[in-house]
C-alpha positions as CSV (number, residue, x, y, z in Angstrom):
1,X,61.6,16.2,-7.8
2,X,61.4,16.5,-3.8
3,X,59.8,19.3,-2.1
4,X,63.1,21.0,-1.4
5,X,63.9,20.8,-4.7
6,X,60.5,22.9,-5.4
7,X,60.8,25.6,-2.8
8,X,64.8,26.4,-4.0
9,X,63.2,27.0,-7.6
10,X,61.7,30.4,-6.2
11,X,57.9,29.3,-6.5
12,X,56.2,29.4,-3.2
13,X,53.4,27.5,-2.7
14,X,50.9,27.9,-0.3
15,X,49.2,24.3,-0.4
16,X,50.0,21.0,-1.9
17,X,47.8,18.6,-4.4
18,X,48.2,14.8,-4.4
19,X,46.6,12.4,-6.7
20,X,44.4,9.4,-5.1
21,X,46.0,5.9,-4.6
22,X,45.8,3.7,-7.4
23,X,44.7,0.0,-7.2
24,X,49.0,-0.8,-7.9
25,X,49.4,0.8,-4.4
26,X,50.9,4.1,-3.7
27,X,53.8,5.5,-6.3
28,X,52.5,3.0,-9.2
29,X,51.3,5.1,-12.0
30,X,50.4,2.9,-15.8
31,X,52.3,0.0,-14.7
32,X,55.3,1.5,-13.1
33,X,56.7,3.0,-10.5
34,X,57.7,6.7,-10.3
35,X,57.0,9.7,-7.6
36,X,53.5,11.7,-7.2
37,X,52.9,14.7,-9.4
38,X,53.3,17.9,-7.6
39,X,50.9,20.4,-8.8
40,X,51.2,24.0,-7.9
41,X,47.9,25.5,-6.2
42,X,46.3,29.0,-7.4
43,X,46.5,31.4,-4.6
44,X,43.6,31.8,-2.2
45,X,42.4,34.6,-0.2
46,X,41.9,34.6,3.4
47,X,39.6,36.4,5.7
48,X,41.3,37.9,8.6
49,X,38.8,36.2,10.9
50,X,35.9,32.9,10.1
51,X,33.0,35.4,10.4
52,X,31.4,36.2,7.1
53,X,31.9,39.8,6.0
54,X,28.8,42.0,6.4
55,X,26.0,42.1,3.7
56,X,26.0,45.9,2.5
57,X,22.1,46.8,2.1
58,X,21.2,47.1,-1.5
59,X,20.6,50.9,-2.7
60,X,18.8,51.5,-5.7
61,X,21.1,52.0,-8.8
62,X,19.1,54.9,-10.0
63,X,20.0,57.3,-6.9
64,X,23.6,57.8,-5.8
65,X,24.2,58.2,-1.8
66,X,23.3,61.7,-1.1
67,X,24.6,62.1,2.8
68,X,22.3,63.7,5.4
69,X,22.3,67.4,5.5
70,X,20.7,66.6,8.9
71,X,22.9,64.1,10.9
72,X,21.9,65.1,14.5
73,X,18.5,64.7,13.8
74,X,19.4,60.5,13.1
75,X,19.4,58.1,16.0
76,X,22.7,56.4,16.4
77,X,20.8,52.9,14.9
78,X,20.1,55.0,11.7
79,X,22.5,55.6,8.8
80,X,23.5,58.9,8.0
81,X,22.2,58.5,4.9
82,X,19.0,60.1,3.6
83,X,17.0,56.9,2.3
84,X,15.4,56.1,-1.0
85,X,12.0,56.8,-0.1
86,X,12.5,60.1,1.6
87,X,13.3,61.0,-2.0
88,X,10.4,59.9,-3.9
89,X,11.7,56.4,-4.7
90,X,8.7,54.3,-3.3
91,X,6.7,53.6,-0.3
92,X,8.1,54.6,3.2
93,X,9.5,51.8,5.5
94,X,8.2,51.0,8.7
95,X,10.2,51.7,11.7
96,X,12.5,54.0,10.0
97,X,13.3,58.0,10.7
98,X,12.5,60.7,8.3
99,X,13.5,64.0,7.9
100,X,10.4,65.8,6.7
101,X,10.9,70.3,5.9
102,X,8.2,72.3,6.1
103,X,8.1,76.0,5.7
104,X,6.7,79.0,7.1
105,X,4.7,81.8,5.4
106,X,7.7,83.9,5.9
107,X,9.8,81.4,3.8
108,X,11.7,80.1,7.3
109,X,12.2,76.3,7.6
110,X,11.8,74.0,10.5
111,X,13.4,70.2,9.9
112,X,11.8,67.7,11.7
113,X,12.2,63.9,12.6
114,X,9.0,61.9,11.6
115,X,8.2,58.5,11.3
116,X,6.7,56.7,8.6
117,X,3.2,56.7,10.3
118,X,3.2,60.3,11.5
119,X,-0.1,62.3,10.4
120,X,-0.4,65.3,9.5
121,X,-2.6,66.4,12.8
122,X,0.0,65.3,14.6
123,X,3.1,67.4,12.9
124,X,1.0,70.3,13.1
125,X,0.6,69.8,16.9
126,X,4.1,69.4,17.0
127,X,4.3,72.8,15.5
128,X,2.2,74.2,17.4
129,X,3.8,73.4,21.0
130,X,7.3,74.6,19.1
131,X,5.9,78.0,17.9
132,X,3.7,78.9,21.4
133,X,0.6,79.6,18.5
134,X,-2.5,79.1,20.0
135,X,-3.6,75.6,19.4
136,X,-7.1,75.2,17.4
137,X,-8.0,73.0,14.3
138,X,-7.6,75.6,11.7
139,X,-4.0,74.7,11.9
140,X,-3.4,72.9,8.7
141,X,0.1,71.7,6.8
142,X,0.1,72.8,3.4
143,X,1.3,70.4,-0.2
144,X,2.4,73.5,-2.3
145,X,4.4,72.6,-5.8
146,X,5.6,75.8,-6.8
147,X,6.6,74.8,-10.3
148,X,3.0,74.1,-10.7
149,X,0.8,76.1,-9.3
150,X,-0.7,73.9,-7.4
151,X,-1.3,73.6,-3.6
152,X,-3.5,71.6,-1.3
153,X,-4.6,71.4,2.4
154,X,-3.6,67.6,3.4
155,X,-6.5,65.9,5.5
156,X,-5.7,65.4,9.3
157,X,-5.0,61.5,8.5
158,X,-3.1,61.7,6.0
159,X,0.5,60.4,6.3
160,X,3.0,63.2,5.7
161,X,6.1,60.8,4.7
162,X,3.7,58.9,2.1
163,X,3.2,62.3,0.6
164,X,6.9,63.2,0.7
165,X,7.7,60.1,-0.9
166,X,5.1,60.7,-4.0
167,X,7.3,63.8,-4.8
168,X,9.9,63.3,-7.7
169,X,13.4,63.6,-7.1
170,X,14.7,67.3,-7.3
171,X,11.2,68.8,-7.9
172,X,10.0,72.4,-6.2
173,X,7.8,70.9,-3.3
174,X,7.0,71.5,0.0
175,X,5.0,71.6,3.5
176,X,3.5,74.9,4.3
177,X,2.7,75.1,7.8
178,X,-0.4,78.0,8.4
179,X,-3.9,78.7,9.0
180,X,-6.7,77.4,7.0
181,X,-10.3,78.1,8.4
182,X,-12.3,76.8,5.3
183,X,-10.6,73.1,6.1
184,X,-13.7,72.0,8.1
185,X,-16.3,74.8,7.3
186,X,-18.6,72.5,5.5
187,X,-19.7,70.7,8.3
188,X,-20.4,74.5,10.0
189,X,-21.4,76.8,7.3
190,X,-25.0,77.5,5.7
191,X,-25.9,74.6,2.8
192,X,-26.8,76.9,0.3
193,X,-23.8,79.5,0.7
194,X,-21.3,76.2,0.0
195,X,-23.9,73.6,-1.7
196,X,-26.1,76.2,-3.8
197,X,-29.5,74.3,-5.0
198,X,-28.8,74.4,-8.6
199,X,-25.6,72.4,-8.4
200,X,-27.0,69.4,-5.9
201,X,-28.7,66.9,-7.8
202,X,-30.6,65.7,-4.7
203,X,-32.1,69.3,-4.1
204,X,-33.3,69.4,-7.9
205,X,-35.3,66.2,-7.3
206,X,-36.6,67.0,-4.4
207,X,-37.6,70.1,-5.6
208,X,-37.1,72.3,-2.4
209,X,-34.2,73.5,-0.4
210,X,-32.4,70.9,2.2
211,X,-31.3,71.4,6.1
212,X,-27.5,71.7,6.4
213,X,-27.6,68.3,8.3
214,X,-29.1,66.8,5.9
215,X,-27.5,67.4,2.5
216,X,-24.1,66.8,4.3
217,X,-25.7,63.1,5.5
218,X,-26.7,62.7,2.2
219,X,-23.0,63.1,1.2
220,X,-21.3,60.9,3.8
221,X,-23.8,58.4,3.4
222,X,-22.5,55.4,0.6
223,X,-25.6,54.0,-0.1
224,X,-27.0,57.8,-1.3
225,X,-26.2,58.8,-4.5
226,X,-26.3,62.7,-4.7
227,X,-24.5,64.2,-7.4
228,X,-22.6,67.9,-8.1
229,X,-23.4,69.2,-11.7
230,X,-22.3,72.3,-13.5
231,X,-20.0,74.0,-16.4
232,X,-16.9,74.0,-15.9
233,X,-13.7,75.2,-18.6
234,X,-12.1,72.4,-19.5
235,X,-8.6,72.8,-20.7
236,X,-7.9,70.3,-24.0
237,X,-4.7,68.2,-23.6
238,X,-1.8,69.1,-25.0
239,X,-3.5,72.5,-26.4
240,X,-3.8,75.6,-24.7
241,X,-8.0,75.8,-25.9
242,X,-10.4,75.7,-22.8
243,X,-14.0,74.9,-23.7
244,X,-17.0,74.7,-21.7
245,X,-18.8,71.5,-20.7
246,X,-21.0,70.5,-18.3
247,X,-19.5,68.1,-15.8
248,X,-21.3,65.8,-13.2
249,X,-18.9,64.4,-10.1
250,X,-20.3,61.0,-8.6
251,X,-19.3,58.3,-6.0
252,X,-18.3,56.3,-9.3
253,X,-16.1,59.6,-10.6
254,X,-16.0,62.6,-12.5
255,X,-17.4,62.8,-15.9
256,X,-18.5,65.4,-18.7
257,X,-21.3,65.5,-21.1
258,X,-20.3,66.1,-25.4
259,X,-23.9,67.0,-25.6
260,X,-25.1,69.9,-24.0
261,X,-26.1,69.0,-20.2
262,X,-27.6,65.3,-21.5
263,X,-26.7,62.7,-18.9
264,X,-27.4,60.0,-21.3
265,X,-24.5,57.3,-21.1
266,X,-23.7,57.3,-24.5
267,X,-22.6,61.3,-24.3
268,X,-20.9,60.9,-20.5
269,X,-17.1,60.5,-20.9
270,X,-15.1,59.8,-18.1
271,X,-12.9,62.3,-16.7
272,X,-11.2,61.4,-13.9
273,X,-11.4,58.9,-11.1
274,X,-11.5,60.4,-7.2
275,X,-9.5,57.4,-5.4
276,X,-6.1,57.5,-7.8
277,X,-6.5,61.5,-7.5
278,X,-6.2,64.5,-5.3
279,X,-7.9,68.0,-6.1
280,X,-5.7,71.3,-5.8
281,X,-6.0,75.2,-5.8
282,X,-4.5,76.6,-8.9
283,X,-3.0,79.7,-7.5
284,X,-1.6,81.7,-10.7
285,X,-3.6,79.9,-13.3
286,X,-3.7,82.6,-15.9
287,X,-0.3,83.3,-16.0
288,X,0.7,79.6,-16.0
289,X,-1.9,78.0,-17.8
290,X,-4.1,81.0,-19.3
291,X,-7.3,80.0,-17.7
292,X,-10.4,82.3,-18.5
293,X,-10.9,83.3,-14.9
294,X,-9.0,83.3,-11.2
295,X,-11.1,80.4,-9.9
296,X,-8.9,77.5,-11.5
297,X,-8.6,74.1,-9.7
298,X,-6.4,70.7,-10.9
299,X,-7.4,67.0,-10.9
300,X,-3.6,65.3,-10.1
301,X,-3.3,62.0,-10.4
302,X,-1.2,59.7,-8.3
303,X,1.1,58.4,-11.0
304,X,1.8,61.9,-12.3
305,X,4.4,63.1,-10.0
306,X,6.4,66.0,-12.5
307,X,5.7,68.0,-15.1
308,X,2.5,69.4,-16.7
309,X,1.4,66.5,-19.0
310,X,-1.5,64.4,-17.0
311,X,-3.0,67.3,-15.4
312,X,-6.5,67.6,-15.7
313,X,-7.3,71.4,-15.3
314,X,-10.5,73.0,-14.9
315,X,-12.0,76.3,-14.2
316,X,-15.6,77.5,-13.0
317,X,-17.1,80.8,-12.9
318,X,-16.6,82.3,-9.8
319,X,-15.2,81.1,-6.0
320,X,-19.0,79.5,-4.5
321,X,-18.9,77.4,-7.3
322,X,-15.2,75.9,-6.9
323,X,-15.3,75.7,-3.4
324,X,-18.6,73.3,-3.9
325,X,-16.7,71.5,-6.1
326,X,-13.6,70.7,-4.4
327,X,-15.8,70.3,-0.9
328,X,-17.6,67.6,-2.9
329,X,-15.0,65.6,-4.3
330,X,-13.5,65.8,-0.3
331,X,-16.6,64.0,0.7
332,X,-16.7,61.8,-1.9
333,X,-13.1,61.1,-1.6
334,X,-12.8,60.5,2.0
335,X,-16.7,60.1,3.2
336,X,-16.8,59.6,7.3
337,X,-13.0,59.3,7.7
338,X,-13.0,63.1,7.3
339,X,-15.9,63.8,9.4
340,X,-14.3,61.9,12.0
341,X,-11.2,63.8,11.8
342,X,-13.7,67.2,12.1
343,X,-15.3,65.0,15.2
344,X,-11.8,64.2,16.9
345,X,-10.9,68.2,16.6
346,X,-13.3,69.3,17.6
347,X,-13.1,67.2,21.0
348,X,-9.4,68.1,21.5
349,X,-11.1,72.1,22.0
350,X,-13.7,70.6,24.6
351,X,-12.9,71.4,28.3
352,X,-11.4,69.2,30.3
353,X,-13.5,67.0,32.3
354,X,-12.5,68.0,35.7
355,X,-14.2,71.7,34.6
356,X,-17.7,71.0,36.3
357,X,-21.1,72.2,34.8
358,X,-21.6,76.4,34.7
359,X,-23.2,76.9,38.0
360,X,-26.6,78.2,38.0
361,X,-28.0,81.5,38.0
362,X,-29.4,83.2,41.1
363,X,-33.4,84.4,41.4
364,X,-32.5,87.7,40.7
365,X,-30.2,86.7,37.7
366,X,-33.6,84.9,36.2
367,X,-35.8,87.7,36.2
368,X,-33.3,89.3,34.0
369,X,-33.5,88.7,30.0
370,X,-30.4,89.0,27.3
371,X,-30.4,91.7,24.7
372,X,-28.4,91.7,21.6
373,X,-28.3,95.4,20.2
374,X,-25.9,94.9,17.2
375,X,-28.8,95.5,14.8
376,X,-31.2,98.0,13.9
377,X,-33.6,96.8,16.9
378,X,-32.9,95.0,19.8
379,X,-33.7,91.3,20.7
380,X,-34.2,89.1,23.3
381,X,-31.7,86.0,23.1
382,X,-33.8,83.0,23.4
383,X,-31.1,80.3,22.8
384,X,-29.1,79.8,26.1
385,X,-26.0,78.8,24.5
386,X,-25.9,82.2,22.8
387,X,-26.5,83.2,25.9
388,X,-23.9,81.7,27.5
389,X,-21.2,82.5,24.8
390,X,-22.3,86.5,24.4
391,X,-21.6,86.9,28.3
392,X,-18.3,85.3,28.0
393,X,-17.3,86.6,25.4
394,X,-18.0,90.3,26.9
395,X,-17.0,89.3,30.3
396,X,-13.6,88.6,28.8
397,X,-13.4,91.3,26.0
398,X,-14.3,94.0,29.5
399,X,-11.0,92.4,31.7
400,X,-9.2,93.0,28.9
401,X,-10.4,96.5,28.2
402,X,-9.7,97.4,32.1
403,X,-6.5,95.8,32.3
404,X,-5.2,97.9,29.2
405,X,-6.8,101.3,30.7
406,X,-5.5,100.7,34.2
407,X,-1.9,99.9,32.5
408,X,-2.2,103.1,30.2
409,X,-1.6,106.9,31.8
410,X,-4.7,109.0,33.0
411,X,-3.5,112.3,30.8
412,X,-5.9,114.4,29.0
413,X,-3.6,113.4,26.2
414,X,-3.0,110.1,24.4
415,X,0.5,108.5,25.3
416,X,2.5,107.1,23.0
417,X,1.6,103.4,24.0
418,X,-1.5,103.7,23.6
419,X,-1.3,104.5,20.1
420,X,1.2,101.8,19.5
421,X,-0.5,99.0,21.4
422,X,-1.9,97.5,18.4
423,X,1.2,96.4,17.1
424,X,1.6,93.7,19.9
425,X,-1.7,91.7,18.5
426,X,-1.4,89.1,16.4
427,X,-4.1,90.5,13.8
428,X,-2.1,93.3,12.9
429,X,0.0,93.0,10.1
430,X,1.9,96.4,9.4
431,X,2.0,98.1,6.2
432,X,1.0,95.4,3.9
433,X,-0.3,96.2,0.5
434,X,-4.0,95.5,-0.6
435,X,-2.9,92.9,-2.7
436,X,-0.7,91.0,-0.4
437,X,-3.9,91.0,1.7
438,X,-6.4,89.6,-0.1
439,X,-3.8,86.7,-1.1
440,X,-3.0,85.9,2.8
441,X,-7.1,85.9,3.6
442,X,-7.6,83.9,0.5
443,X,-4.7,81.7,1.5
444,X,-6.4,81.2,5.2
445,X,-9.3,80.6,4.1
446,X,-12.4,82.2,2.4
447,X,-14.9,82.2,5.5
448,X,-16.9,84.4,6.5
449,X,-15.5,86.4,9.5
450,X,-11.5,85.9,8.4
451,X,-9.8,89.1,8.9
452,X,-6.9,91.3,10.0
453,X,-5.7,95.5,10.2
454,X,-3.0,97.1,8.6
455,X,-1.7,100.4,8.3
456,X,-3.0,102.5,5.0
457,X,-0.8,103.1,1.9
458,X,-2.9,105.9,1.1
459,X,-3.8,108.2,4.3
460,X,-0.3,108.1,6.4
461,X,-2.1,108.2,9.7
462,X,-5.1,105.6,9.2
463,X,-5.8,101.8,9.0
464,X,-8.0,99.5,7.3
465,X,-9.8,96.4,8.2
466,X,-10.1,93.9,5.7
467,X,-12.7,92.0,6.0
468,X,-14.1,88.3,4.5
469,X,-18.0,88.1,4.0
470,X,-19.8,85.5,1.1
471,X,-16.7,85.0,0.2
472,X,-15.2,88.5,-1.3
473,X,-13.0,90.8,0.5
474,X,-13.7,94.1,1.9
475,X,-11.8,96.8,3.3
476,X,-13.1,99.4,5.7
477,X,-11.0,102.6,6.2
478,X,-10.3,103.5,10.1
479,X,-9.6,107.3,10.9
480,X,-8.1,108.7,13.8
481,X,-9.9,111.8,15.0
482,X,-9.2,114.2,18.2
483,X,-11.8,115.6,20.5
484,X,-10.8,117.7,23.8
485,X,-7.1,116.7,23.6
486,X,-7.7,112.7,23.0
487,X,-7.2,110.3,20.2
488,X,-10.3,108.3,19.2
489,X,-10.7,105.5,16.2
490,X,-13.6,105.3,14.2
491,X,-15.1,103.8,11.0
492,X,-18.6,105.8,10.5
493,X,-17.5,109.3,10.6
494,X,-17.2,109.5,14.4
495,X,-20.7,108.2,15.2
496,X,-19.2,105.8,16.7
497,X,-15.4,105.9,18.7
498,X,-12.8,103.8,20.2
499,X,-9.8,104.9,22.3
500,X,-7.4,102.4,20.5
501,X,-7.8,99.8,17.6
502,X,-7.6,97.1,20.5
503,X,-11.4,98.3,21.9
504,X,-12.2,98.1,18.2
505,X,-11.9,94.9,17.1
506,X,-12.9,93.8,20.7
507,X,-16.2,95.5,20.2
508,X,-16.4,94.3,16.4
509,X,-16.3,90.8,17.4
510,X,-18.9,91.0,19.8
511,X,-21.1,93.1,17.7
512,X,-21.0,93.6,14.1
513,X,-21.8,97.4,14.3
514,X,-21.5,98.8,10.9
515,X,-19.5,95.6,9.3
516,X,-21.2,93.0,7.4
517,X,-20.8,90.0,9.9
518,X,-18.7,89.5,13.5
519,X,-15.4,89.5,13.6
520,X,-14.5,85.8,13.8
521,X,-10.7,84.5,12.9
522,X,-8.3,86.7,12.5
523,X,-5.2,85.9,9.8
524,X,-1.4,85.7,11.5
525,X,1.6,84.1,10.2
526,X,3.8,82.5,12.9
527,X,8.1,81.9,12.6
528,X,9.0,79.0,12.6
């Protein structure tokens, strides 16, 4: 059989097999002499060029490719396909793009192009320069899981793709992007109105009240051991029963006593641990989870990411109590790391270094003392910071005053910008119900001085300031009254009168007049 022989039979061959020589020589095959075996080839397939084809990146068999609803947010180098760990299917990579959403009070979303290491501080300054707010550190971004009632302020440090990436697949969560004024109010506010006696274990031993300084020392210092103890409502698993137990929360963890408020070891059972964990606000915890009161707080745990099962809720007896409790398992949790985050914002507010020194005063200016007249008597300021901060304050709250009268009309009567001037400020919030308000303070923060004005539901023409002090909310009713042909605001039955609700709030936040405290933050939403 010859070759052409093989190609007129119809079978093509695309390569050719021949069989080694023999010792006999070539064409000698078991002693005789015959031609070579031809043996058809199986069919081979050729690449269309020598270079290997590329190596597709393995994705994980558990997600399918879900495309980019956000493709001109990607870099040309980056696919335009959302990665596993943007999804909650393991840690971020380093060096890679992600597309992290975060919402407004109003419910409006802003996309945004972070990095794996990107803080939180540093999305929120982003924020900030987008929106035009007025940059301070009460600006906070927001972990809210709405399927769970949960929400928590994330710590300046933290990374906001690692916490992305901790969510499961699918699940109700988001960024919140708003104001939060209790975030670093530990470091600022009165020990015993945030660390009350009876709950530091450190004050009970020593038997007498502590400076501010020094209880919050005592904290952030790791070779102290202070404890928080109290009752709590503990909810049992997998039963809607909550019982009351008294809990201790240490360096080491949390724990409950089975005996009474005995801290013997054999009647401690631990409860949960503070590094695997993060605390949260429980926001509607008696309609979710029937808890006895509003003041409900969760114990997540890192490897619980869906669902109710592994939650550890709790509930104490009123707001002083859970805020100590959740501002102690902060400081536990994150000891100096988030006092320097308080230190760092608090030096991007300090002035610039080419601001020189306040100059001094004059002779004249000396023999002159400071009075403070918002109580019953006046006082001589001694401190010269106060000092210092009460004349600017009033210098500034005066150029504002004159400014707005020069701009106004001189009429007898009032104008019709004058009485809608307030609606420009960014503390007035329009006909809001009460309710609505005392959920956006308590959302802001629970500090004293946290307020804002809104129109009243129940007298068409007036407003009402509502007001935090220790904690509760107030609301003060403003009326309009009208003497010789103008419009005046008051608050105490025209004893005392403002031309607009601008002067008001000026004069309230210098003074505190008939209010409980000063006027100190005041709540506002910004659109993304």
């Amino acid at each position: 059989m010859t070759l052409n022989n093989a190609m007129e039979g119809g079978a093509q061959q695309s390569s050719l097999w021949e069989p080694p020589e023999q010792d006999g020589g070539p064409g000698e095959r078991d002693g005789g002499e015959g031609l070579p075996e031809v043996k058809r080839s199986q069919p081979l397939f050729i690449h269309g060029s020598s270079r290997q084809p590329p190596q597709e990146e393995p994705r994980a068999s558990s997600l399918p490719s879900i495309p980019n609803p956000f493709p001109e947010l990607c870099s040309p180098s980056n696919s335009p396909i959302l990665s596993s760990p943007a999804l909650g299917q393991g840690p971020p990579r380093e060096g890679t793009s992600h597309v992290v959403k975060v919402f407004g009070e109003d419910g409006a979303c802003r996309s945004l192009e972070a990095s794996a290491g990107t803080t939180a501080r540093q999305l929120c300054e982003t924020l900030v320069r987008r929106t035009r707010a007025l940059h301070d550190h009460s600006w906070a971004l927001v972990e809210l899981h709405q399927h769970l009632a949960l929400e928590r302020c994330l710590e300046d440090h933290e990374s906001v793709v690692e916490v992305q990436s901790s969510w499961a697949p699918g699940a109700d969560s988001r960024f919140v992007f708003r104001k939060n004024f209790a975030k670093y109010e530990l470091f600022k506010s009165n020990a015993q109105s945030l660390f009350p006696e009876v709950m530091v274990s450190s004050c009970l031993e020593a038997n007498k009240s502590m400076a501010h300084s020094e209880l919050i020392q005592n904290f952030l210092n790791s070779g102290s051991c202070p404890e928080v103890q109290g009752f709590l409502q503990l909810r049992e698993a997998g039963r809607k029963v909550w019982k009351r137990f008294h809990f201790s929360l240490r360096r080491s963890g949390l724990y409950y006593s089975t005996k009474g408020t005995s801290k013997d070891p054999r009647h401690l059972q631990y409860f949960a641990d503070l590094t695997e964990s993060n605390i949260y606000y429980v926001t509607q915890g008696k309609k979710l989870y029937g808890t006895p009161t509003e003041f409900g707080f969760c114990i997540k745990p890192h490897k619980v990411r869906s669902g109710v099962k592994g939650l550890k809720l709790l509930c104490s007896e009123d707001e002083q109590s859970r805020s100590c409790w959740m501002a102690a398992f902060r400081l536990f949790k994150y000891g100096m790391q988030l006092y320097r985050n308080y230190q760092q914002a608090q030096a991007r507010l300090s002035p610039p270094p080419w601001i020189g020194p306040t100059p001094l005063r004059s002779v004249s200016d000396n023999a002159l003392v400071a009075m403070d007249f918002s109580g019953c008597t006046g006082r001589v300021i001694e401190n010269p910071n106060e000092v210092l901060t009460a004349a600017l304050e009033e210098a500034q709250a005066w150029r504002k005053k004159t400014t707005h009268r020069y701009s106004l009309p001189t009429a007898c009567h009032s104008s019709p910008l004058s009485a809608a001037i307030h609606r420009t400020q960014p503390w007035f919030h329009g006909r809001i119900s009460r309710e609505d308000t005392q959920q956006l303070i308590g959302r802001q923060g629970l500090v004293d001085g946290v307020f804002l004005v809104r129109e009243s539901q129940r007298n068409p023409k007036g407003f009402v300031l509502s007001l935090c002090h220790l904690q509760r909310i107030k609301h003060y009713l403003i009326l309009p009254s009208e003497e010789e042909g103008r419009l005046y605001f008051t608050m105490d039955d025209g004893q005392t009168r403002f031309a607009d609700l601008i002067q008001l709030v000026e004069f309230h936040q210098i003074n505190r007049g008939i209010l409980p405290c000063k006027l100190r933050h005041y709540c506002t939403c910004v659109a993304l």
